[in-house]
C-alpha positions as semicolon CSV with decimal commas, in nm:
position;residue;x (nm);y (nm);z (nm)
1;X;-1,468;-5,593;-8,950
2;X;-1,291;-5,663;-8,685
3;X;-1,304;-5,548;-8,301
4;X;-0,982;-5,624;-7,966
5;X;-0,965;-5,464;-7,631
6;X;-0,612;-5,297;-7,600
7;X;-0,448;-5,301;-7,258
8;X;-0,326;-5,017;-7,080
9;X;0,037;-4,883;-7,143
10;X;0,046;-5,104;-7,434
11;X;0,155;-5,005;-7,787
12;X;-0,063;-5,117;-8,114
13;X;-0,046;-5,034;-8,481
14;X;-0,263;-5,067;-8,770
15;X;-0,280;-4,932;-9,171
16;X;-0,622;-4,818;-9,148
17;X;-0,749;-4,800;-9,523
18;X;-0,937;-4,570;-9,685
19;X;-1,323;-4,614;-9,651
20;X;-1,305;-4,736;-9,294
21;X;-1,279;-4,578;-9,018
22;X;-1,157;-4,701;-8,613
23;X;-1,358;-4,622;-8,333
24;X;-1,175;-4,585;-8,014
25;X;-1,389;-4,642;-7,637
26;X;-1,273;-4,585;-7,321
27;X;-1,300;-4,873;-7,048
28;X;-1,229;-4,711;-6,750
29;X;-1,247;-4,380;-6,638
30;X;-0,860;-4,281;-6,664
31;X;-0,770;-4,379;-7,018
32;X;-0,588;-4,168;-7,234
33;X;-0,484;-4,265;-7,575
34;X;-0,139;-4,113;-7,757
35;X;-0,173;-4,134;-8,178
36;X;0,004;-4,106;-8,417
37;X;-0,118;-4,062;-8,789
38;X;0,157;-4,127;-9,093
39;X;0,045;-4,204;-9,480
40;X;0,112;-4,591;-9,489
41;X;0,180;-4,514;-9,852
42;X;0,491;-4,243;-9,794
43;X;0,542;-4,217;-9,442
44;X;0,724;-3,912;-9,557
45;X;0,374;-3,730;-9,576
46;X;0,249;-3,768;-9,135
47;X;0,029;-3,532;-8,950
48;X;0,095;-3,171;-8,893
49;X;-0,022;-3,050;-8,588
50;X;0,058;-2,659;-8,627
51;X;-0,152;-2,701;-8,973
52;X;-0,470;-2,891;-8,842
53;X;-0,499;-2,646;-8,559
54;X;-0,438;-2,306;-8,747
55;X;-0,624;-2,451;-9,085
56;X;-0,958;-2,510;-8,831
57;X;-0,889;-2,255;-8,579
58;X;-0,872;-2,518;-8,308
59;X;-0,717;-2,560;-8,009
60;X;-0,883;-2,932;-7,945
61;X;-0,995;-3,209;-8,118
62;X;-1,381;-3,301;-8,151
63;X;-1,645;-3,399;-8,409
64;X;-1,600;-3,228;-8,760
65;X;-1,225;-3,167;-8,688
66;X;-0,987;-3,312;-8,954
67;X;-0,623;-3,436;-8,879
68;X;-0,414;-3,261;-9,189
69;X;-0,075;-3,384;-9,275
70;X;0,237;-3,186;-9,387
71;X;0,113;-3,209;-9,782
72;X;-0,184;-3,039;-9,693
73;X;-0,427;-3,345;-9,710
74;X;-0,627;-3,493;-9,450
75;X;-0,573;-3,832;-9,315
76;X;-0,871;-3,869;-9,063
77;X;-1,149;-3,729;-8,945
78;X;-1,332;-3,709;-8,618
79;X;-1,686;-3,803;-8,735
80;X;-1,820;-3,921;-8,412
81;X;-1,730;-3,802;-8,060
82;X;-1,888;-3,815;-7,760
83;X;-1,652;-3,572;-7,510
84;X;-1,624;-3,277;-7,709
85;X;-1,252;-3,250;-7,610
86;X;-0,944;-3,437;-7,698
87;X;-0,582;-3,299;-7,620
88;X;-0,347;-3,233;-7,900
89;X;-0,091;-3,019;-7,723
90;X;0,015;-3,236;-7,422
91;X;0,255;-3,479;-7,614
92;X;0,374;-3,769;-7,457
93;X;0,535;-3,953;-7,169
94;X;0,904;-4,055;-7,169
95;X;1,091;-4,292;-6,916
96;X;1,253;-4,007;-6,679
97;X;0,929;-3,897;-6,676
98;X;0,789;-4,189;-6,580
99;X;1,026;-4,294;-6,307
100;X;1,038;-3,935;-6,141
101;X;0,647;-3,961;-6,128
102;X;0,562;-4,404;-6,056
103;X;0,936;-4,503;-5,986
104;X;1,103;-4,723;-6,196
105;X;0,959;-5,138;-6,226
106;X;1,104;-5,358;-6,453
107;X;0,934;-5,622;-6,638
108;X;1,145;-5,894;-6,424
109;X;0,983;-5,757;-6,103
110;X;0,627;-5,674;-6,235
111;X;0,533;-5,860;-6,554
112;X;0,265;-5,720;-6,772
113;X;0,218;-5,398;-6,468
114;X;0,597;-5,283;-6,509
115;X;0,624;-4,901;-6,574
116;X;0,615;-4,865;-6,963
117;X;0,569;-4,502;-7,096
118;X;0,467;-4,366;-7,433
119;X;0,768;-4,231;-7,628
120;X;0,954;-4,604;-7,624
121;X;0,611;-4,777;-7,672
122;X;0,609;-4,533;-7,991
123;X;0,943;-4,601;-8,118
124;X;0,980;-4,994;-8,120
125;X;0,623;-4,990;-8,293
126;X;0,747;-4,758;-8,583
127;X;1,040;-5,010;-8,616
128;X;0,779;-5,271;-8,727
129;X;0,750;-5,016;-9,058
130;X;1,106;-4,944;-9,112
131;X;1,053;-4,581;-8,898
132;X;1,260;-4,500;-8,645
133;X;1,325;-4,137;-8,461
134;X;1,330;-3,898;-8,747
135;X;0,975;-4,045;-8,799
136;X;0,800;-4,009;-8,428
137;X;0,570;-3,687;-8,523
138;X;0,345;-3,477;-8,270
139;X;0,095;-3,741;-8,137
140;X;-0,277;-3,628;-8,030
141;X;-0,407;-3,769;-7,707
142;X;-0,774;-3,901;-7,679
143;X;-0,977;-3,861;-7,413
144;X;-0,752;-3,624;-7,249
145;X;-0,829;-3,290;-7,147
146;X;-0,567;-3,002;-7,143
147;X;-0,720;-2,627;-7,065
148;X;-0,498;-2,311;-7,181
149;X;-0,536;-2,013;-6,991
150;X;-0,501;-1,664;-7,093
151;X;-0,172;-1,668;-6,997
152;X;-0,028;-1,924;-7,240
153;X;-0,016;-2,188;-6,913
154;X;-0,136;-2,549;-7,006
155;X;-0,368;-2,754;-6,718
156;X;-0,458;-3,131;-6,770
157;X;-0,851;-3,154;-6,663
158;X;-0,855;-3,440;-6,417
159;X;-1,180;-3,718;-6,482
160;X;-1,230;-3,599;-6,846
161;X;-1,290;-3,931;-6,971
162;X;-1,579;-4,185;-6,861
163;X;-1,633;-4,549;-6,921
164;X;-1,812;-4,572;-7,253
165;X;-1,644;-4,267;-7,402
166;X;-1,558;-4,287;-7,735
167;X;-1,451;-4,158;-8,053
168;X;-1,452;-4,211;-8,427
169;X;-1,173;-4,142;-8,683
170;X;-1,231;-4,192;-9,052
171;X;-0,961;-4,266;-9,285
172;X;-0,890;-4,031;-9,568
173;X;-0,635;-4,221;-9,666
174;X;-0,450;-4,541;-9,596
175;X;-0,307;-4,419;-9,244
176;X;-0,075;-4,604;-9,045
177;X;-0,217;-4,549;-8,681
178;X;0,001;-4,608;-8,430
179;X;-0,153;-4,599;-8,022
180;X;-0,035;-4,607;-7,693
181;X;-0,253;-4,636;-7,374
182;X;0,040;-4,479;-7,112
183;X;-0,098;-4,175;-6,854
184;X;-0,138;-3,822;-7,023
185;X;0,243;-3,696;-6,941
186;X;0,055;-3,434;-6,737
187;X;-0,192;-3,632;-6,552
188;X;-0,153;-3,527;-6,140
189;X;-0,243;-3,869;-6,092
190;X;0,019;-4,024;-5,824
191;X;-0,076;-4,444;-5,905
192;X;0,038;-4,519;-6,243
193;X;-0,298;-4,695;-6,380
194;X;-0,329;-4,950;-6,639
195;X;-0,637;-4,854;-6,819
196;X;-0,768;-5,034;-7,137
197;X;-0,945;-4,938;-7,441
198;X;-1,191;-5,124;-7,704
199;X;-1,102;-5,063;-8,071
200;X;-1,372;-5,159;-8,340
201;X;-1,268;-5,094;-8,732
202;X;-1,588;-5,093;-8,935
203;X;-1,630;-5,001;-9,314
204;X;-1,783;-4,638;-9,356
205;X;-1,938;-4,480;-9,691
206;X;-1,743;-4,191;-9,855
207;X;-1,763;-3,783;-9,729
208;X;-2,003;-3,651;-9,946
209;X;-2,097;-3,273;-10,007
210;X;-2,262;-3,255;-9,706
211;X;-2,036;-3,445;-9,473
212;X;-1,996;-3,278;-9,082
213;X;-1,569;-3,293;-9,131
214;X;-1,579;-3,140;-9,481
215;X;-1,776;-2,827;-9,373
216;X;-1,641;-2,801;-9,039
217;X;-1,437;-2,528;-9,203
218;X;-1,388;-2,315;-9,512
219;X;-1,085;-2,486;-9,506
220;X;-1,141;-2,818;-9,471
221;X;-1,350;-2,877;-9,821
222;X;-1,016;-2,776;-9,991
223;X;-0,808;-3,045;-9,789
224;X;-1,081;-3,327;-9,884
225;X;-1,044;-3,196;-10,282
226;X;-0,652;-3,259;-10,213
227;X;-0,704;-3,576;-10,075
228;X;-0,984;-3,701;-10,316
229;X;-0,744;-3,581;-10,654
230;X;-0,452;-3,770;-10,439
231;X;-0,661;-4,107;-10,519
232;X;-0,800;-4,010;-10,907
């Protein structure tokens, strides 16, 4: 249906409908993708990261894994991957984050490679809906890789991702997606990189009984019934 490279540390947003589903593929071997996940219907209802991870016993994101919002219903689901891993406890970037780590570059010295970071890029895209702070939910991070060890420390994984990585979210529902391509905030990385991704929406055929995301879990066929009465 339709198919755009995104740049790096660029923001874009999209109401994904129900019955497609965006595929998301790395073009370089740095990327890292923040997203967020909001019911374009009631952006009240948004994901709930304590919920998707608890509900699946999960501690990252990979095929069969569901993305549950606060009303107990599932937005998307991972229904292709090709890493195994994607980080959704690393959060995002911020500009004293950015400028302790790259320095600060404006957009009057550097053009399109000035030092953007995540958190803004977030922000003045939720304004496009109406949204504003009070909206900016936990965001997930694909093709990022963030080990905990046994003593509750987090560790980013450096080279996780490769060119031609990729991964594929189903809508659920109508979701407004909302992506930025800014540096994991805990990337060791010293050069802030610019690294772009290819986005392809496609249609996709309904979950049926046997779909990989509905019995992923015990709980996840009970978040698809949720989802499927939300629509009746």
């Amino acid at each position: 249906m339709w198919e755009e490279t995104l740049p790096g540390c660029a923001t874009w947003s999209h109401i994904l409908k129900r019955g497609t589903a965006l595929r998301i593929t790395a073009e370089g071997e740095h990327a890292n993708v923040g997203a967020l996940f909001l019911n374009a219907d009631n952006p009240s209802e948004r994901f709930n990261l304590p919920d998707t991870l608890k509900a699946q016993h999960i501690a990252r994101l990979t095929t069969g894994a569901v993305l549950y919002s606060d009303m107990g219903r599932i937005l998307c689901s991972i229904t292709d991957d090709t890493l195994g891993w994607h980080d959704p406890l690393g959060g995002c970037s911020d500009a004293a984050l950015v400028a302790e780590k790259y320095g600060t570059l404006s957009y009057q010295q550097a053009h399109n490679s000035w030092h953007q970071n995540a958190f803004d890029g977030f922000l003045i895209e939720l304004a496009k809906y109406g949204l504003d702070l009070r909206d900016l939910v936990m965001n997930v991070n694909v093709f990022s890789k963030v080990g905990v060890h046994e003593d509750g420390s987090m560790h980013f994984v450096p080279g996780h991702a490769k060119t031609g990585s990729a991964v594929e979210l189903r809508a659920e529902m109508n979701v407004l997606v909302v992506l930025n391509t800014c540096q994991h905030p805990m990337d060791p990385d010293p050069e802030y990189r610019q690294t772009p991704v290819r986005l392809t929406v496609k249609r996709v055929p309904a979950p049926g009984a046997e779909d990989v995301c509905r019995n992923f879990r015990p709980e996840n066929a009970r978040g698809f019934t949720l989802t499927e009465r939300y629509f009746l």
